[in-house]
gemmi code that builds the backbone of each chain (N, CA, C; Angstrom):
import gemmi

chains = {
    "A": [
        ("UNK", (203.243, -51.950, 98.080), (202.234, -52.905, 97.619), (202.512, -53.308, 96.176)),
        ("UNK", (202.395, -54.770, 95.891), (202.926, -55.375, 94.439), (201.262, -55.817, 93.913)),
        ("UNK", (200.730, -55.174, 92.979), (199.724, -56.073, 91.979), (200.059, -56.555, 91.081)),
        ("UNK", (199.740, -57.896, 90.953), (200.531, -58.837, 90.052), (199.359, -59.635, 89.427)),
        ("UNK", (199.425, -58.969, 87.930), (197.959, -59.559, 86.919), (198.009, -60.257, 86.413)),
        ("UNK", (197.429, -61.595, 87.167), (197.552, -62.984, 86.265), (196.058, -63.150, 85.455)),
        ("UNK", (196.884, -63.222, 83.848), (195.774, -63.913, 82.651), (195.261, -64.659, 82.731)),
        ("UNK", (194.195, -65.419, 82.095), (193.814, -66.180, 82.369), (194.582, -67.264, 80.946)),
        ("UNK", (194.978, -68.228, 81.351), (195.736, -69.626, 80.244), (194.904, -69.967, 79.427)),
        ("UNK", (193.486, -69.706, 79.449), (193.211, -70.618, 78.213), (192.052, -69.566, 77.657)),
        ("UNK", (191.081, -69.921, 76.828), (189.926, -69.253, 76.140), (188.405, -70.473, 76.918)),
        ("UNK", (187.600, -69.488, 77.663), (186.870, -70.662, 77.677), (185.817, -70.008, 79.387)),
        ("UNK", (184.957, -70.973, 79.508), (183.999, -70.192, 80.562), (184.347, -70.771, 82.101)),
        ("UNK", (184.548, -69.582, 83.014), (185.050, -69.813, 84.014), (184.223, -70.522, 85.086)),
        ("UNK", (184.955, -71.002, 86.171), (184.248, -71.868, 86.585), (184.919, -71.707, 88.525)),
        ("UNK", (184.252, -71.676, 89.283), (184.531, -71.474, 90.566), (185.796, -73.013, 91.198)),
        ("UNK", (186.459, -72.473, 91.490), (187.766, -73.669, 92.592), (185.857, -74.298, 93.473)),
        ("UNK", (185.257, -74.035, 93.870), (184.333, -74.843, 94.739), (183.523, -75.762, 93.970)),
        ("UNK", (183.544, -75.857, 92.634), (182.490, -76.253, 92.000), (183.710, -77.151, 90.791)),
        ("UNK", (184.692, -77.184, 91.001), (186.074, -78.274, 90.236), (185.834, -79.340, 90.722)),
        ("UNK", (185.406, -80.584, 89.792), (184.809, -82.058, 90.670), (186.064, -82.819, 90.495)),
        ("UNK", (186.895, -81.744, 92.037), (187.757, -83.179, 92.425), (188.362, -82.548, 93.825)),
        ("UNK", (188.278, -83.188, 94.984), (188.207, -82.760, 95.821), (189.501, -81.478, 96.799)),
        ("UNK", (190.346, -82.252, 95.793), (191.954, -81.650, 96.513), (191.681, -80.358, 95.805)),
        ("UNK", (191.018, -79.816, 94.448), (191.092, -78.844, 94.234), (189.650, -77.522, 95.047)),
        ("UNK", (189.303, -78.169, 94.461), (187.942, -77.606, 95.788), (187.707, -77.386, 96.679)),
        ("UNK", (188.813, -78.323, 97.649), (188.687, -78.053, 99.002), (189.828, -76.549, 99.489)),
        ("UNK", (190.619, -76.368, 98.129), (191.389, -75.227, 98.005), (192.644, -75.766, 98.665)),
        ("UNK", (192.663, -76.985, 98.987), (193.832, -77.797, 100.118), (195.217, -77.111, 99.024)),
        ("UNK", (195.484, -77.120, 98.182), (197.044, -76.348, 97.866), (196.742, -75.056, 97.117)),
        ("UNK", (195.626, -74.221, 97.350), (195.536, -73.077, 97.133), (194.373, -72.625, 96.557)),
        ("UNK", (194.154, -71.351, 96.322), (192.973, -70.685, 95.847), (193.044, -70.225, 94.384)),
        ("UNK", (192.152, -69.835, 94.074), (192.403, -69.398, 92.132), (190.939, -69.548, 91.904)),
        ("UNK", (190.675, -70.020, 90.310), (189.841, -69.909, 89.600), (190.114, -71.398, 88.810)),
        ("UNK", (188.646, -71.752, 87.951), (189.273, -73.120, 87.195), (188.504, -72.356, 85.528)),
        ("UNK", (188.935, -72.844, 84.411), (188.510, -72.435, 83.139), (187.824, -73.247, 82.429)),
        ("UNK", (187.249, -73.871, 82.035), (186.253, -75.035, 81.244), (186.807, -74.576, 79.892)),
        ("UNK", (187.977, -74.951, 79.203), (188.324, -74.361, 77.987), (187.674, -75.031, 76.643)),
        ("UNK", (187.639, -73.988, 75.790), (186.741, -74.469, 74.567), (187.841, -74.410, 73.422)),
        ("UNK", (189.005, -74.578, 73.622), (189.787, -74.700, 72.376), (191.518, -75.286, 73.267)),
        ("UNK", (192.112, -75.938, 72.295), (193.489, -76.847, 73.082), (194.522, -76.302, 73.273)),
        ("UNK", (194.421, -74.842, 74.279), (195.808, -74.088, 73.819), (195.954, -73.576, 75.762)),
        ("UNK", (197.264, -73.786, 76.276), (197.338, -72.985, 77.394), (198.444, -71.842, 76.981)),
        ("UNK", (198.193, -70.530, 77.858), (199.448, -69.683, 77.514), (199.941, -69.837, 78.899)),
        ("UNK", (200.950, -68.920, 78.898), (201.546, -68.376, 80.009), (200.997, -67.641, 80.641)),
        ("UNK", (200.220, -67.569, 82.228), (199.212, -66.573, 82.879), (200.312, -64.965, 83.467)),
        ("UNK", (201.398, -64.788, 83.575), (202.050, -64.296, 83.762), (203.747, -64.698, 83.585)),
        ("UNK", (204.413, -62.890, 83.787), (205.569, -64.116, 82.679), (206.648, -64.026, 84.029)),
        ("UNK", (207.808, -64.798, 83.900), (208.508, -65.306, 84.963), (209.407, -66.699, 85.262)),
        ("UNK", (209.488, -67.427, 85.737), (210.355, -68.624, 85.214), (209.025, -69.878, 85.311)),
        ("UNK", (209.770, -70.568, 84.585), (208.643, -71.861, 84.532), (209.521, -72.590, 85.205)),
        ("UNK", (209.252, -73.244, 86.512), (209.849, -73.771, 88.212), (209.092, -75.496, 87.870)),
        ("UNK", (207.982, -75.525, 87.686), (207.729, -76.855, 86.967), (207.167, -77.180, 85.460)),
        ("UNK", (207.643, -78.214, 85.163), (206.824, -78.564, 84.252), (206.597, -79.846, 84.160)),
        ("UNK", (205.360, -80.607, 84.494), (205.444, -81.812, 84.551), (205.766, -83.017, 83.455)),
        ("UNK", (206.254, -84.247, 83.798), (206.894, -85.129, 82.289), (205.283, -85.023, 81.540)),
        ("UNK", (203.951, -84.882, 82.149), (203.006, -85.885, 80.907), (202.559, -84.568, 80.187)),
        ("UNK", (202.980, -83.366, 80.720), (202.867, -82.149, 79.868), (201.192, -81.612, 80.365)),
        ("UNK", (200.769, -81.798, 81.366), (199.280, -81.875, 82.111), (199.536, -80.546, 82.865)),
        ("UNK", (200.520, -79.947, 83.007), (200.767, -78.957, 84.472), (202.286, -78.157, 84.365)),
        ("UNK", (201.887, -77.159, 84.818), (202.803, -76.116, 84.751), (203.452, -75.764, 85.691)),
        ("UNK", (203.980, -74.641, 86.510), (203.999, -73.541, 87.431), (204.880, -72.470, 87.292)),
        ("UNK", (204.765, -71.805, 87.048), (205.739, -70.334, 86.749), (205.690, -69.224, 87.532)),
        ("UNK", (207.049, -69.213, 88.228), (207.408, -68.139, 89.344), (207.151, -66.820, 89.064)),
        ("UNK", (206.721, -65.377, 89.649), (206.504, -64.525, 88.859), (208.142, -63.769, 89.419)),
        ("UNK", (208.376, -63.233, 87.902), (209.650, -62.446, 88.142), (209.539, -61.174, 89.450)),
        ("UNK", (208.894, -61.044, 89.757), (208.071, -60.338, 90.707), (207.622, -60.405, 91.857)),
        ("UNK", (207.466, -60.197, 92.880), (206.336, -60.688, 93.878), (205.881, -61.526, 94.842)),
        ("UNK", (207.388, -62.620, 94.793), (207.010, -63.967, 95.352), (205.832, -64.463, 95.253)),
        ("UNK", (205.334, -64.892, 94.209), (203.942, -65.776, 93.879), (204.698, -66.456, 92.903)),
        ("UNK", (203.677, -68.121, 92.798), (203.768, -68.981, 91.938), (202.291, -69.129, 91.487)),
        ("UNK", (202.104, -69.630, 89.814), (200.871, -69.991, 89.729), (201.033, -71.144, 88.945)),
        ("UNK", (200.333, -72.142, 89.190), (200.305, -73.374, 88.809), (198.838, -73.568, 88.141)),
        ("UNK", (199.233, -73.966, 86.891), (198.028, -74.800, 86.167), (198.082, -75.759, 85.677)),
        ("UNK", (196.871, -76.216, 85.657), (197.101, -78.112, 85.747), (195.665, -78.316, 84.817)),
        ("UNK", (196.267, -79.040, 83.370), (194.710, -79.030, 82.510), (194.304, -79.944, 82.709)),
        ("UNK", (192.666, -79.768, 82.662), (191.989, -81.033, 82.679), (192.246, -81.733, 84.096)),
        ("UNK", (191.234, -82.228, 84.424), (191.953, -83.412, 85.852), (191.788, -85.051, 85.553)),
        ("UNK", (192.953, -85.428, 86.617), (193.471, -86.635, 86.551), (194.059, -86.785, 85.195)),
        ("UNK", (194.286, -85.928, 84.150), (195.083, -86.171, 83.042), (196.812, -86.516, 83.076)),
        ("UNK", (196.830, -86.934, 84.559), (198.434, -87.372, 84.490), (198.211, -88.713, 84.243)),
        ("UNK", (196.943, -89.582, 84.128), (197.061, -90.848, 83.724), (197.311, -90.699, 81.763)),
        ("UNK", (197.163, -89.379, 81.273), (197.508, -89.726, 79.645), (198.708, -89.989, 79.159)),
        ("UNK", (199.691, -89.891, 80.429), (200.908, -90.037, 80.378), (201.663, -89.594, 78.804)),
        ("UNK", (201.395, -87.875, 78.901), (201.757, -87.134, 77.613), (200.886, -87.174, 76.755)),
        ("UNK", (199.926, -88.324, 76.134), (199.114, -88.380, 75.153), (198.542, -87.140, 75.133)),
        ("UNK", (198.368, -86.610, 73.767), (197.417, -85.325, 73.588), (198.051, -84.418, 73.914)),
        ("UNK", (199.098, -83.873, 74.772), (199.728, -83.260, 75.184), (201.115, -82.629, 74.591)),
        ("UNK", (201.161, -81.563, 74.023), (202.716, -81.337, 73.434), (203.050, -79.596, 74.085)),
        ("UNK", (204.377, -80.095, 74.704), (204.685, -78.582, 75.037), (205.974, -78.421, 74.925)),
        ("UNK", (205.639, -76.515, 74.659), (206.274, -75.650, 73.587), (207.382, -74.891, 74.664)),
        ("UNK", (207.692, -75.508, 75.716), (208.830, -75.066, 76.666), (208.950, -75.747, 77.792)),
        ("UNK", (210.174, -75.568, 78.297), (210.333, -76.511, 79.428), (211.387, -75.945, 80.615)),
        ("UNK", (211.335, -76.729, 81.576), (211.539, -75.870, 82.656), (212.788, -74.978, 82.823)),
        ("UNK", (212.776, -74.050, 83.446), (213.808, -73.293, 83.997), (214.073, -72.178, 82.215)),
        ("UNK", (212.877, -72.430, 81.524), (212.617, -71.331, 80.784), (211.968, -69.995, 81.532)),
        ("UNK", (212.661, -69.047, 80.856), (211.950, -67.632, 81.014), (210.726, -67.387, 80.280)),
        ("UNK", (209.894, -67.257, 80.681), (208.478, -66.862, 79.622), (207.503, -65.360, 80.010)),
        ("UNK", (206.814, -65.273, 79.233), (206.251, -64.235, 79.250), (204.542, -64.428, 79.002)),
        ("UNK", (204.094, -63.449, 80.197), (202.875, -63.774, 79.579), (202.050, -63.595, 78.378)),
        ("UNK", (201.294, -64.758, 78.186), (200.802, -64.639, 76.957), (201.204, -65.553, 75.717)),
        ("UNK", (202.528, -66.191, 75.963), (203.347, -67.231, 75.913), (202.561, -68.388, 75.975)),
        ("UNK", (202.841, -69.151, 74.417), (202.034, -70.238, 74.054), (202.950, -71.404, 74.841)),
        ("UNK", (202.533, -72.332, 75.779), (203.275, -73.411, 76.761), (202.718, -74.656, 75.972)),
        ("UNK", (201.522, -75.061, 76.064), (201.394, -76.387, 75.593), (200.159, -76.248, 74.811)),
        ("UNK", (199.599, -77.062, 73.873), (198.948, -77.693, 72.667), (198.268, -78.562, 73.473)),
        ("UNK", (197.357, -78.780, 73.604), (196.731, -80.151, 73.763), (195.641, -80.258, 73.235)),
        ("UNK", (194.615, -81.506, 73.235), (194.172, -82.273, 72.305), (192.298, -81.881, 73.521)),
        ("UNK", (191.718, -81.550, 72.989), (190.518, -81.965, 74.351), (189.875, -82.568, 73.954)),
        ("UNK", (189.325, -83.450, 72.667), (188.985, -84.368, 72.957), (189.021, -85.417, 73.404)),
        ("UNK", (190.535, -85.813, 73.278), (191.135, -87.097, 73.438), (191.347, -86.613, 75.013)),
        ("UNK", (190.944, -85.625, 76.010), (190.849, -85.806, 76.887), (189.259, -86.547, 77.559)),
        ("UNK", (188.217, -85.506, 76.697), (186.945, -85.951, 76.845), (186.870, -87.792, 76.477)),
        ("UNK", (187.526, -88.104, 75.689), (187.381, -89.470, 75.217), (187.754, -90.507, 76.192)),
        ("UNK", (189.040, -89.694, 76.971), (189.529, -90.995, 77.785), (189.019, -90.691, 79.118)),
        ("UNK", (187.887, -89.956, 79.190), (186.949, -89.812, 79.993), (187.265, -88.768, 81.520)),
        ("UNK", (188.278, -87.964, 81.325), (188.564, -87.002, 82.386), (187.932, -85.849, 81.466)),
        ("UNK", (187.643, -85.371, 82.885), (187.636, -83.687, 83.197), (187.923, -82.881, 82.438)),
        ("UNK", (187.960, -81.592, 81.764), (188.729, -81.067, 80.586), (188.858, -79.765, 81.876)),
        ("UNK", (187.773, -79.696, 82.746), (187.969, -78.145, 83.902), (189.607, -77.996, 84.392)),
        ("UNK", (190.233, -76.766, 84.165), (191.397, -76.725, 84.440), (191.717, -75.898, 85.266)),
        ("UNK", (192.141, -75.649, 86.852), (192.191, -75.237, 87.742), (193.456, -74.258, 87.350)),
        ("UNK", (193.237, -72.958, 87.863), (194.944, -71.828, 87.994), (194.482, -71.878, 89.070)),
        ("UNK", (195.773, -72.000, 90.145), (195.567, -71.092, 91.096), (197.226, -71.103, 91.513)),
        ("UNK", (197.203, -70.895, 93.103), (198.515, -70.017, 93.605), (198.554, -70.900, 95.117)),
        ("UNK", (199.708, -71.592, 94.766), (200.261, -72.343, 95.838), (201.004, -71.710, 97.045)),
        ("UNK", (201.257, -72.069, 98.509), (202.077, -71.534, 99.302), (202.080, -69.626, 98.749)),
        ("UNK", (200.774, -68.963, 98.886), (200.899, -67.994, 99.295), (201.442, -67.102, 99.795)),
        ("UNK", (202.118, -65.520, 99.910), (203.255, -65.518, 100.784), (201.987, -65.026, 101.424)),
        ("UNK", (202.153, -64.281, 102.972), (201.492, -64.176, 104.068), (200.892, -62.826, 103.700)),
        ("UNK", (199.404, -62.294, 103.922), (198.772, -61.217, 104.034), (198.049, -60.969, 102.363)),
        ("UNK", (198.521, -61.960, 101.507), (198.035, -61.497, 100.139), (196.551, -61.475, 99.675)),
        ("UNK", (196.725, -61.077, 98.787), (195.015, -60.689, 99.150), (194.719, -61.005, 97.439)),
        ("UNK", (194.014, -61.834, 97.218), (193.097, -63.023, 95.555), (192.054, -61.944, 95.282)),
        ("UNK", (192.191, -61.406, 94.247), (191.549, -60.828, 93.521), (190.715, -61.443, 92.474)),
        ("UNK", (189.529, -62.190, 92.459), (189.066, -63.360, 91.302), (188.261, -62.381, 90.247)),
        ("UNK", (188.058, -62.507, 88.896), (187.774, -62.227, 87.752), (186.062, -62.566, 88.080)),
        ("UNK", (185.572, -61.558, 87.655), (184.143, -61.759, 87.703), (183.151, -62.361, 86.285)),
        ("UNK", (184.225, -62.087, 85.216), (183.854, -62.734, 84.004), (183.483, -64.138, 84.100)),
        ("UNK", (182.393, -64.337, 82.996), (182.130, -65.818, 82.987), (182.931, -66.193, 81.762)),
        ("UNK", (183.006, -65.689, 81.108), (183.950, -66.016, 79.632), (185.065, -65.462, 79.695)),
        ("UNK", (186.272, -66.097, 79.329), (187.365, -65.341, 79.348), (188.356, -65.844, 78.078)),
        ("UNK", (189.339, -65.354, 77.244), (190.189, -65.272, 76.084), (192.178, -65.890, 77.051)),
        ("UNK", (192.020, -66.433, 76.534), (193.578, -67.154, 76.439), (194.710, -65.392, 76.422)),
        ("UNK", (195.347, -65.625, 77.541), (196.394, -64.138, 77.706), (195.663, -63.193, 76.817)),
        ("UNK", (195.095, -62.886, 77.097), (194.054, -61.517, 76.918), (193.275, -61.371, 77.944)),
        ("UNK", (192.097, -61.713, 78.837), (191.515, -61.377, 79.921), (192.582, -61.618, 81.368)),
        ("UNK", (191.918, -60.665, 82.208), (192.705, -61.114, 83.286), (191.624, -62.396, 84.236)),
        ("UNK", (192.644, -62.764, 84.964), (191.528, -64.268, 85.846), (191.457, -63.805, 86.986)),
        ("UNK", (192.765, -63.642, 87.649), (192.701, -63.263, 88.922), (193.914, -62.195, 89.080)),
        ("UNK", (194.390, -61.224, 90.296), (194.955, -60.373, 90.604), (195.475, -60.780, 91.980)),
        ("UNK", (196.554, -61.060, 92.111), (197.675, -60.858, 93.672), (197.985, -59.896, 94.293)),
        ("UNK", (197.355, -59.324, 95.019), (197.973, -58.308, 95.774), (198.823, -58.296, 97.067)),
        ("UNK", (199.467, -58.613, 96.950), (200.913, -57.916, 98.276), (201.383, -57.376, 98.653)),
        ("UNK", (201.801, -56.978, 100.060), (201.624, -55.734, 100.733), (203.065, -55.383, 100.775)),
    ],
    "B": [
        ("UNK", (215.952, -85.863, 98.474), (214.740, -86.275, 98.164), (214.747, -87.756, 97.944)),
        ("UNK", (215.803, -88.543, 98.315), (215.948, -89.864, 98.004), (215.333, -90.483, 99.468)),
        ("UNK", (215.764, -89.227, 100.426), (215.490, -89.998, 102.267), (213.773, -89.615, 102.011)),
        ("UNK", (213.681, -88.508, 101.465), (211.857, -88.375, 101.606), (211.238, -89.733, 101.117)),
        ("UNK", (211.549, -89.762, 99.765), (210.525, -91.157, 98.975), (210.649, -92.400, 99.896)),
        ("UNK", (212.304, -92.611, 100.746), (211.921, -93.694, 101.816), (211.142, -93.484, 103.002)),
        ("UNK", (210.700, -92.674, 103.012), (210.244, -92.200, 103.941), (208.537, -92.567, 103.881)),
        ("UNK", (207.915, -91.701, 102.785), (206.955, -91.563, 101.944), (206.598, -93.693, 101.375)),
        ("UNK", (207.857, -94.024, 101.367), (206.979, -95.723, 101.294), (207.372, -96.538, 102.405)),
        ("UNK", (207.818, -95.751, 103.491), (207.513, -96.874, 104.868), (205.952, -96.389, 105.241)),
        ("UNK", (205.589, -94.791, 104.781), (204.645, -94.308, 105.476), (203.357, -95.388, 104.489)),
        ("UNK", (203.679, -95.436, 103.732), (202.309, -96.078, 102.656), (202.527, -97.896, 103.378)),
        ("UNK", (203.044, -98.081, 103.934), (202.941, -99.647, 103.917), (203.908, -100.494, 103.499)),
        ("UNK", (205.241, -99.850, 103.143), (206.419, -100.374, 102.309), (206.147, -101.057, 101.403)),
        ("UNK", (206.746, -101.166, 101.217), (207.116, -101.889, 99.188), (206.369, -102.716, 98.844)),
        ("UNK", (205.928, -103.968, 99.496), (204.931, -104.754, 98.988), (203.596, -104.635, 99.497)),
        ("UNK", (203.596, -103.145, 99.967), (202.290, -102.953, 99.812), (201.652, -101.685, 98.854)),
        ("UNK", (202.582, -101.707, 98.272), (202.466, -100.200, 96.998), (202.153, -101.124, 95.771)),
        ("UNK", (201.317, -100.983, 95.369), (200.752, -101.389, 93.711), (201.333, -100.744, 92.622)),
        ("UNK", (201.211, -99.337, 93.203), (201.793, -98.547, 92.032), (201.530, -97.435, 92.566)),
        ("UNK", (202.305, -96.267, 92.397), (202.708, -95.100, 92.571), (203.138, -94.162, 91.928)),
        ("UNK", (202.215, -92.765, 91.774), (202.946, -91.759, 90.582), (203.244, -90.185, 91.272)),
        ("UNK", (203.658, -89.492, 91.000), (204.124, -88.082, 91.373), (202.819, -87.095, 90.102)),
        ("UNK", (201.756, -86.585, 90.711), (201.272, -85.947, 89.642), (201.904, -84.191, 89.824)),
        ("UNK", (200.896, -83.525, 90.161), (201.984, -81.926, 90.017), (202.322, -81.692, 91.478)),
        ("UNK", (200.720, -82.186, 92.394), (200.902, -81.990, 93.516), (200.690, -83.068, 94.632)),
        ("UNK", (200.310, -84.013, 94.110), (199.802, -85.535, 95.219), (200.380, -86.172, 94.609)),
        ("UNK", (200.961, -87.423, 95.431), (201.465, -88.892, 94.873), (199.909, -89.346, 94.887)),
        ("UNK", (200.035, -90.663, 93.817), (198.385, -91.247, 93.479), (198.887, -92.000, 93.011)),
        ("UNK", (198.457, -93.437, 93.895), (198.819, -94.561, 93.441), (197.497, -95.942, 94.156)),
        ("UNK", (197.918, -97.590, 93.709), (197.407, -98.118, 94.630), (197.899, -98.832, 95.241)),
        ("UNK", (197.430, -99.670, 96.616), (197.856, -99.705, 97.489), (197.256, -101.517, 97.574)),
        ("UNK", (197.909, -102.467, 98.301), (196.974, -103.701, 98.212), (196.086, -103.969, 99.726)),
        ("UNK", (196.775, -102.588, 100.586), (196.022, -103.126, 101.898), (196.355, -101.675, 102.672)),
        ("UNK", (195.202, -100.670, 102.269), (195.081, -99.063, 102.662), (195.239, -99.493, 104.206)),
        ("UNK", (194.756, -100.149, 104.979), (194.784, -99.716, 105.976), (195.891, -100.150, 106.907)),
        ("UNK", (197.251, -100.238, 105.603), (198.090, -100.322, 106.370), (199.090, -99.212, 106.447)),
        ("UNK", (198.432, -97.935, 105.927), (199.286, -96.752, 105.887), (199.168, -96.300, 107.158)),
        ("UNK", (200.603, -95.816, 107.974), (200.906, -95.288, 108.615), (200.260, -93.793, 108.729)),
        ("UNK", (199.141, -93.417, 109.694), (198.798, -91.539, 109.009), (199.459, -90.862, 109.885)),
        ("UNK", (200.416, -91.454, 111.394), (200.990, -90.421, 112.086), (202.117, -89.966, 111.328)),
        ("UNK", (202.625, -90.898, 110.728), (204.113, -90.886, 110.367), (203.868, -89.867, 108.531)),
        ("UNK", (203.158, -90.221, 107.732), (202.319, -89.446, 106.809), (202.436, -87.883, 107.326)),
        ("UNK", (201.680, -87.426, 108.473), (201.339, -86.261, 108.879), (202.443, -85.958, 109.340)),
        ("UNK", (203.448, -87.095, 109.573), (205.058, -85.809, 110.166), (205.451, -85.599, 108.483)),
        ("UNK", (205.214, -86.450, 107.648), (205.658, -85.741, 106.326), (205.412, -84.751, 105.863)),
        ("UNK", (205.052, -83.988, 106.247), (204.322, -82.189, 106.440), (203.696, -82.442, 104.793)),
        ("UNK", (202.396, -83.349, 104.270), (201.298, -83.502, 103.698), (200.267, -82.624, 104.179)),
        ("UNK", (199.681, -82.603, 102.925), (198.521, -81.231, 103.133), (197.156, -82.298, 103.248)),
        ("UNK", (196.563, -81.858, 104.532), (195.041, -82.229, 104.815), (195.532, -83.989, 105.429)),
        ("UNK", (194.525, -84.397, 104.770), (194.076, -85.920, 105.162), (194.442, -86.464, 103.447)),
        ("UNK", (195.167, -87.834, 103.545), (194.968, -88.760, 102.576), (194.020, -88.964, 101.899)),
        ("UNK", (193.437, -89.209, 100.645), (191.905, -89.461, 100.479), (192.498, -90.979, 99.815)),
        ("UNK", (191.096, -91.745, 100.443), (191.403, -93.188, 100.249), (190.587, -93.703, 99.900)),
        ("UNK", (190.479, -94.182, 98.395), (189.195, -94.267, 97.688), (189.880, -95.433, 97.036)),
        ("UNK", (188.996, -96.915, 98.129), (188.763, -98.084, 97.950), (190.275, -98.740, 98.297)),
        ("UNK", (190.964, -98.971, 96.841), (192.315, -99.123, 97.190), (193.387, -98.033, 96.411)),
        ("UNK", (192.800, -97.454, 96.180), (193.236, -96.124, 95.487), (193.585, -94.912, 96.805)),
        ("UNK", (194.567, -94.006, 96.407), (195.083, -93.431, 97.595), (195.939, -91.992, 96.542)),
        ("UNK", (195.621, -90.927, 97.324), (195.888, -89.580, 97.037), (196.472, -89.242, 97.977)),
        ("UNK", (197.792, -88.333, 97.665), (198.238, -87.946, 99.029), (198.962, -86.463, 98.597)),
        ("UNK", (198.350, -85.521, 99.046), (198.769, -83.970, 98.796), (200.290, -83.875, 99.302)),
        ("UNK", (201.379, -83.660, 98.769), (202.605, -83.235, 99.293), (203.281, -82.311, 98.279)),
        ("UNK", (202.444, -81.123, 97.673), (202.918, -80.085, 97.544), (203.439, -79.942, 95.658)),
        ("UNK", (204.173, -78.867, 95.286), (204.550, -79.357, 94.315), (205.947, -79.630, 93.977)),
        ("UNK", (206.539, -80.406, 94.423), (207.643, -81.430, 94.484), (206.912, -82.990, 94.060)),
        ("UNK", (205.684, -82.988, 94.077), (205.033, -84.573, 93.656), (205.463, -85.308, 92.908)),
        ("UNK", (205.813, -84.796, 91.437), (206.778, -85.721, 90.252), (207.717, -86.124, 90.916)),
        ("UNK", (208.625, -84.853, 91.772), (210.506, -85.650, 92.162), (210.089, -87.071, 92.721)),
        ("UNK", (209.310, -86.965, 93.784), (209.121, -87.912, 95.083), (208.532, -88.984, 94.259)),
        ("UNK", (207.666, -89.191, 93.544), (207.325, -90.019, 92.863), (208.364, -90.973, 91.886)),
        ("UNK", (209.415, -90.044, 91.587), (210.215, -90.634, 90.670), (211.119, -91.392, 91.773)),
        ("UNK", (211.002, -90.417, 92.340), (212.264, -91.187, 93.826), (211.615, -92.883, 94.323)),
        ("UNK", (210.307, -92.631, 94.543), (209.812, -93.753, 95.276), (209.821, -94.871, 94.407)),
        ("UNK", (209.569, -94.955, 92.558), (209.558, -95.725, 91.556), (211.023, -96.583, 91.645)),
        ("UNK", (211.869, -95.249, 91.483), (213.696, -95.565, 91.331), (213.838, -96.657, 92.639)),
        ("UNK", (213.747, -96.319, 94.221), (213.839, -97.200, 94.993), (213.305, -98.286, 94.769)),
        ("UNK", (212.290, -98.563, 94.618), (211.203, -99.966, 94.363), (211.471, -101.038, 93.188)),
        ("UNK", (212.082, -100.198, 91.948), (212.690, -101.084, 91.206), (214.160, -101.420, 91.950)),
        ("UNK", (214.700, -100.248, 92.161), (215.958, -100.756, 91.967), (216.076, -102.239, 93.666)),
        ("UNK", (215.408, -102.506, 94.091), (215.083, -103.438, 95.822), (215.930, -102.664, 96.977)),
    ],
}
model = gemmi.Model(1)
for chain_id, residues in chains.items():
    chain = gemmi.Chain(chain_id)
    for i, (resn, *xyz) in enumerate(residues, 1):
        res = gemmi.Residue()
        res.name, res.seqid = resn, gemmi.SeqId(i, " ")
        for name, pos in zip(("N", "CA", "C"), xyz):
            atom = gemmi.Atom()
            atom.name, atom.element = name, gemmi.Element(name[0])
            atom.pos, atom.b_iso = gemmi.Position(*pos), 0.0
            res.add_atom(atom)
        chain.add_residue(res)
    model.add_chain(chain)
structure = gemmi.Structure()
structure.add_model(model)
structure.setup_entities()
């Protein structure tokens, strides 16, 4: 059995995948997790491992865990791929090795609030491998790579 | 990933019916000038997650996270004719 402790990316009060106002994430349609309502412009690294994406507008992540066959993907703010980078600056790029806790991107939240998206930022864990079992964080507040969010367990 | 994106814009209505089209982490999201001319059998052999969501002429389509490549793929075809 592999437990694999993913941090939570940002500082800020957590918020249920059912209650993320946008439907693809809510409906859990590419996976399960947790979302963060962050109160300051910083994502880390939720666990460390390769970074497999990183998107051009700097909105979204995903980093393989050196470990475990899991991926976790975070994606700040929603619909922020229309800022096309604005607000957005990041501090690594793909097919980097990182570690958790690992500062990835800078961004701006007001100038997300301004251009009128979402700032709620969904982690979760795509293509699952089979039998794993989501461990979700019961905290309502949680600290940027310091609290844990959620836990993978695999058999 | 060049045969997917052709694939991915016969399924949307081909070329002059794509407005615009982007690859976000995990859905292409783009618009469309006449939704109801997307193909959804041919969509659903694209092994897409769920149902399309089709909001007005606006169009979401879950295909995983490969979304940027395919997106870039489908842009590159469309300019290039």
């Amino acid at each position: 059995m592999t437990q694999i402790q993913i941090l939570s990316p940002f500082s800020g009060t957590v918020v249920r995948m059912e209650d993320v106002p946008d439907p693809v994430f809510a409906q859990k349609m590419l996976g399960d997790g947790l979302a963060v309502h962050p109160d300051e412009g910083l994502a880390v690294a939720p666990i460390s491992g390769k970074l497999i994406i990183f998107h051009s507008a700097g909105h979204a992540f995903a980093i393989e865990a050196a470990k475990g066959r899991i991926t976790v993907l975070v994606h700040i703010g929603l619909d922020t791929v229309r800022m096309k980078g604005e607000g957005f600056r990041c501090l690594s790029q793909v097919g980097d090795r990182v570690s958790a806790g690992q500062r990835l991107v800078d961004f701006n939240l007001s100038a997300i609030t301004k251009a009128g998206y979402s700032v709620v930022s969904p982690v979760l864990l795509p293509e699952p491998p089979e039998a794993m079992r989501l461990v979700k964080s019961e905290a309502t507040h949680v600290s940027a790579g310091v609290d844990l969010l959620l836990t993978a367990i695999t058999p | 990933m060049e045969e997917q994106a052709k694939q991915f814009i016969e399924a949307l209505g081909g070329e002059d019916n794509i407005e615009e089209i982007e690859g976000c982490i995990t859905r292409l999201r783009g618009t469309l000038v006449d939704p109801s001319k997307v193909d959804q059998k041919m969509l659903q052999s694209l092994r897409i997650v769920g149902r399309p969501i089709i909001m007005g002429n606006g169009i979401q389509v879950v295909v995983g996270t490969h979304a940027e490549l395919i997106g870039t793929a489908m842009n590159k075809i469309m300019k290039d004719g």
